[in-house]
C-alpha positions in Angstrom: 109.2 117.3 88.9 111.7 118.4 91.5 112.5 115.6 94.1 110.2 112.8 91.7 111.5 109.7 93.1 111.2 110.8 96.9 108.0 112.5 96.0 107.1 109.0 94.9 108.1 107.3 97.3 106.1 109.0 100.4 102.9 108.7 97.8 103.5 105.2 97.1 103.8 104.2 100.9 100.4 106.9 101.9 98.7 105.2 99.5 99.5 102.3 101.8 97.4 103.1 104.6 93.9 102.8 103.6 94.8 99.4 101.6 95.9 98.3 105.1 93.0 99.7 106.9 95.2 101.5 108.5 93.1 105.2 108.5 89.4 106.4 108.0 89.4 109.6 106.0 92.4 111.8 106.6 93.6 110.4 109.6 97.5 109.6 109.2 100.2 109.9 107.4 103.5 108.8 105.6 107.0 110.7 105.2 110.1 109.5 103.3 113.5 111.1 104.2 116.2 111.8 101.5 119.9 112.0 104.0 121.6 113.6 101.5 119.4 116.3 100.6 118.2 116.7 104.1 114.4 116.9 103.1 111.4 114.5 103.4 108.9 114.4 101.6 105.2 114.2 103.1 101.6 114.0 102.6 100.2 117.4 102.6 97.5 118.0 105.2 93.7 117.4 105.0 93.7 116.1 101.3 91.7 113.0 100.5 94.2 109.7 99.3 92.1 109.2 96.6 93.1 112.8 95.3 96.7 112.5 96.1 99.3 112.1 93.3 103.5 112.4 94.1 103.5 116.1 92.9 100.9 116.5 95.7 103.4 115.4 98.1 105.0 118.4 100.1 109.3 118.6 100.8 110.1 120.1 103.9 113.6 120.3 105.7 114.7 118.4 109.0 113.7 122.0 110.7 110.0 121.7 109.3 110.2 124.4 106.5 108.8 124.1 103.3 111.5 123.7 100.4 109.0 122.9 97.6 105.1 122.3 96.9 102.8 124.0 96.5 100.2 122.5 99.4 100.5 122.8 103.3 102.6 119.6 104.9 100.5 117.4 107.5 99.6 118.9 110.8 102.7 116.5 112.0 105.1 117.6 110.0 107.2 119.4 113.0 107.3 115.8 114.6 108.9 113.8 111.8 111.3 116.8 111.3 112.4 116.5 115.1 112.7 112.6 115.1 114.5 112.5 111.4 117.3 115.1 112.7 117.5 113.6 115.7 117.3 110.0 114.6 120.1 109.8 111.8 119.1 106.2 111.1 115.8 106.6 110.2 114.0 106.7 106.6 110.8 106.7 107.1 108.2 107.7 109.7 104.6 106.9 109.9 101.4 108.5 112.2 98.1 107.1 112.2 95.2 106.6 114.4 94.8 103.3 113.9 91.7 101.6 116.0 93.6 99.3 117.8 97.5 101.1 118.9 95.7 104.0 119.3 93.0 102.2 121.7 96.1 101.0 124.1 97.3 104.9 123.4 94.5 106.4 125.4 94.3 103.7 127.9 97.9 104.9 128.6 99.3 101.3 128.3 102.3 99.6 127.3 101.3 96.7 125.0 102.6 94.0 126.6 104.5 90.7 125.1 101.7 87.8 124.9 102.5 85.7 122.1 105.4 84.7 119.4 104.0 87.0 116.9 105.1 90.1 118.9 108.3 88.3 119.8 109.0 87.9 116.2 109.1 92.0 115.7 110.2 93.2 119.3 111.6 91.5 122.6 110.1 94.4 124.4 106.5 95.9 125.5 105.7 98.7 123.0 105.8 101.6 125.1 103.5 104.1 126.0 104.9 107.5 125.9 103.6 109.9 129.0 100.7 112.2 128.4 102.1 115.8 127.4 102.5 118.0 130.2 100.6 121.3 129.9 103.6 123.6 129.1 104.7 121.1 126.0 100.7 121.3 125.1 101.0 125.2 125.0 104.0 125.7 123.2 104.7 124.3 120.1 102.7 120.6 119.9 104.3 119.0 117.1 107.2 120.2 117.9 107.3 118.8 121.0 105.6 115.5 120.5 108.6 114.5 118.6 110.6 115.3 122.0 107.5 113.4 123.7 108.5 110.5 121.7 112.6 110.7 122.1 112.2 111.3 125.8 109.9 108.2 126.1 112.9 105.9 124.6 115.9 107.8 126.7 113.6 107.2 129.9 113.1 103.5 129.2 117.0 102.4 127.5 114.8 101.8 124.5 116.9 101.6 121.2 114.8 103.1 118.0 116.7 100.8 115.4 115.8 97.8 117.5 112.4 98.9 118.4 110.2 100.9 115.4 107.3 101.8 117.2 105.6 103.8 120.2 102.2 104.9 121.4 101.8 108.8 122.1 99.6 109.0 125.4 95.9 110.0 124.4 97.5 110.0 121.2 98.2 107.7 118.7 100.7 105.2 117.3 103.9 106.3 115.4 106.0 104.0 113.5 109.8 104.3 111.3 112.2 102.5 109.8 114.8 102.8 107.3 112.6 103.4 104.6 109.2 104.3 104.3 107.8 101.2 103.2 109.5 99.5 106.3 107.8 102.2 108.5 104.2 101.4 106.8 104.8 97.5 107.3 105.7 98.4 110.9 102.4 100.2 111.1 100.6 97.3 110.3 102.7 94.7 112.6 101.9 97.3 115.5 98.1 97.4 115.2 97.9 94.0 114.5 99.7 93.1 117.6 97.7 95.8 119.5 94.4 93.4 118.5 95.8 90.1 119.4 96.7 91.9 122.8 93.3 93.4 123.2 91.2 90.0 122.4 93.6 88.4 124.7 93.3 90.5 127.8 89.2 89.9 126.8 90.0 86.2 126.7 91.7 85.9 129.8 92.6 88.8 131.8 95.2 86.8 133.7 97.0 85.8 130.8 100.7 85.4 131.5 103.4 87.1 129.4 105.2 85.3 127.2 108.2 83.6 128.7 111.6 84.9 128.1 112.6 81.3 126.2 110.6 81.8 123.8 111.1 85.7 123.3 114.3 85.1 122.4 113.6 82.2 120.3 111.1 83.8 118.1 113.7 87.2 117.8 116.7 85.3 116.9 115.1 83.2 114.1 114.5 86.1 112.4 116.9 88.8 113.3 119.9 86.7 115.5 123.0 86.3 113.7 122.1 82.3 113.2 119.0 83.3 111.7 117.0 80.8 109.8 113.7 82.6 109.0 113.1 83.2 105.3 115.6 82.6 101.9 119.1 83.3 102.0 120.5 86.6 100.5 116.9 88.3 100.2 
């Protein structure tokens, strides 16, 4: 089989999502890049994960065409080829509609820093990219939602190897990382976080932030270069 271990790769990490409860029916979806090739591999559109298998998956260049399968790529296809060419340090991308990230999505919120256990992935509010404007929406959507996304991180000084995550306005939540399987796990750190800060605000709408101490205690105990969180050397 022609690309077998990247083809196995993207399966292994779609088949991910409804473990995690991540998506209901066919709604997301998992890519995993290879740099040197200059293809990913992705799930192909509207099929069922219980009838995916990694020849299923679909390879397609970092300008969205097709270099082998025999299925149509996801719908979203043209947006993880903008953000992998653009975004040399990425593996892996991931698009759901997950209840929760996508909720904050259509309220067209930032999800703001409450509590330790976003602190421990992010030191920042997971933004909220601006709704599309009609002339993106009329040209070439997926295509341009990758642009959506970019933009959204260029407007706000937002680093995409610090921060793995962003909700599409009215969209949805899309996640990365180095590898796919990093990308999944940041899937399921971002709607997680996206239910603590929903039953928060419904706890107390007045809740404060979190303060900056403890941001930046909770980040550097697991990512600073003194780092104590964990075993050593794994």
């Amino acid at each position: 089989m022609e690309y077998k271990e990247l083809r196995e790769e993207a399966y292994e990490a779609n088949m991910q999502l409804p473990k995690l409860g991540l998506v209901l029916f066919t709604f997301g979806n998992v890519s995993a890049a290879d740099r040197n090739n200059a293809v990913f591999a992705i799930k192909p559109s509207g099929v069922p994960y219980e009838e995916l298998t990694p020849a299923s998956m679909v390879i397609v260049d970092f300008d969205g065409h097709t270099v082998a399968g025999k299925l149509r790529p996801s719908s979203d296809t043209q947006t993880h080829a903008v953000l992998y060419k653009h975004w040399a340090g990425i593996g892996g991308i991931v698009h759901t509609h997950s209840t929760y990230a996508t909720a904050w999505a259509q309220a067209q919120r930032d999800i703001p820093v409450f509590g330790t256990t976003h602190a421990d992935h992010t030191t920042v509010d997971i933004p909220c990219a601006a709704p599309m404007d009609d002339e993106r929406i009329s040209g070439h959507y997926e295509f341009q939602t990758g642009f959506q996304i970019m933009d959204c991180f260029t407007a706000k000084n937002l680093d995409y190897q610090e921060l793995e995550m962003i909700l599409v306005g009215n969209h949805a939540p899309f996640t990365w990382g180095k590898t796919a399987a990093k990308a999944v796990y940041n899937s399921a750190v971002l709607e997680t976080i996206a239910k603590m800060a929903l039953l928060t605000e419904q706890i107390n709408p007045s809740a404060p932030r979190l303060k900056q101490s403890l941001i930046q205690k909770h980040w550097q105990r697991k990512h600073g270069s003194d780092a104590y969180y964990g075993q050593s050397g794994c």
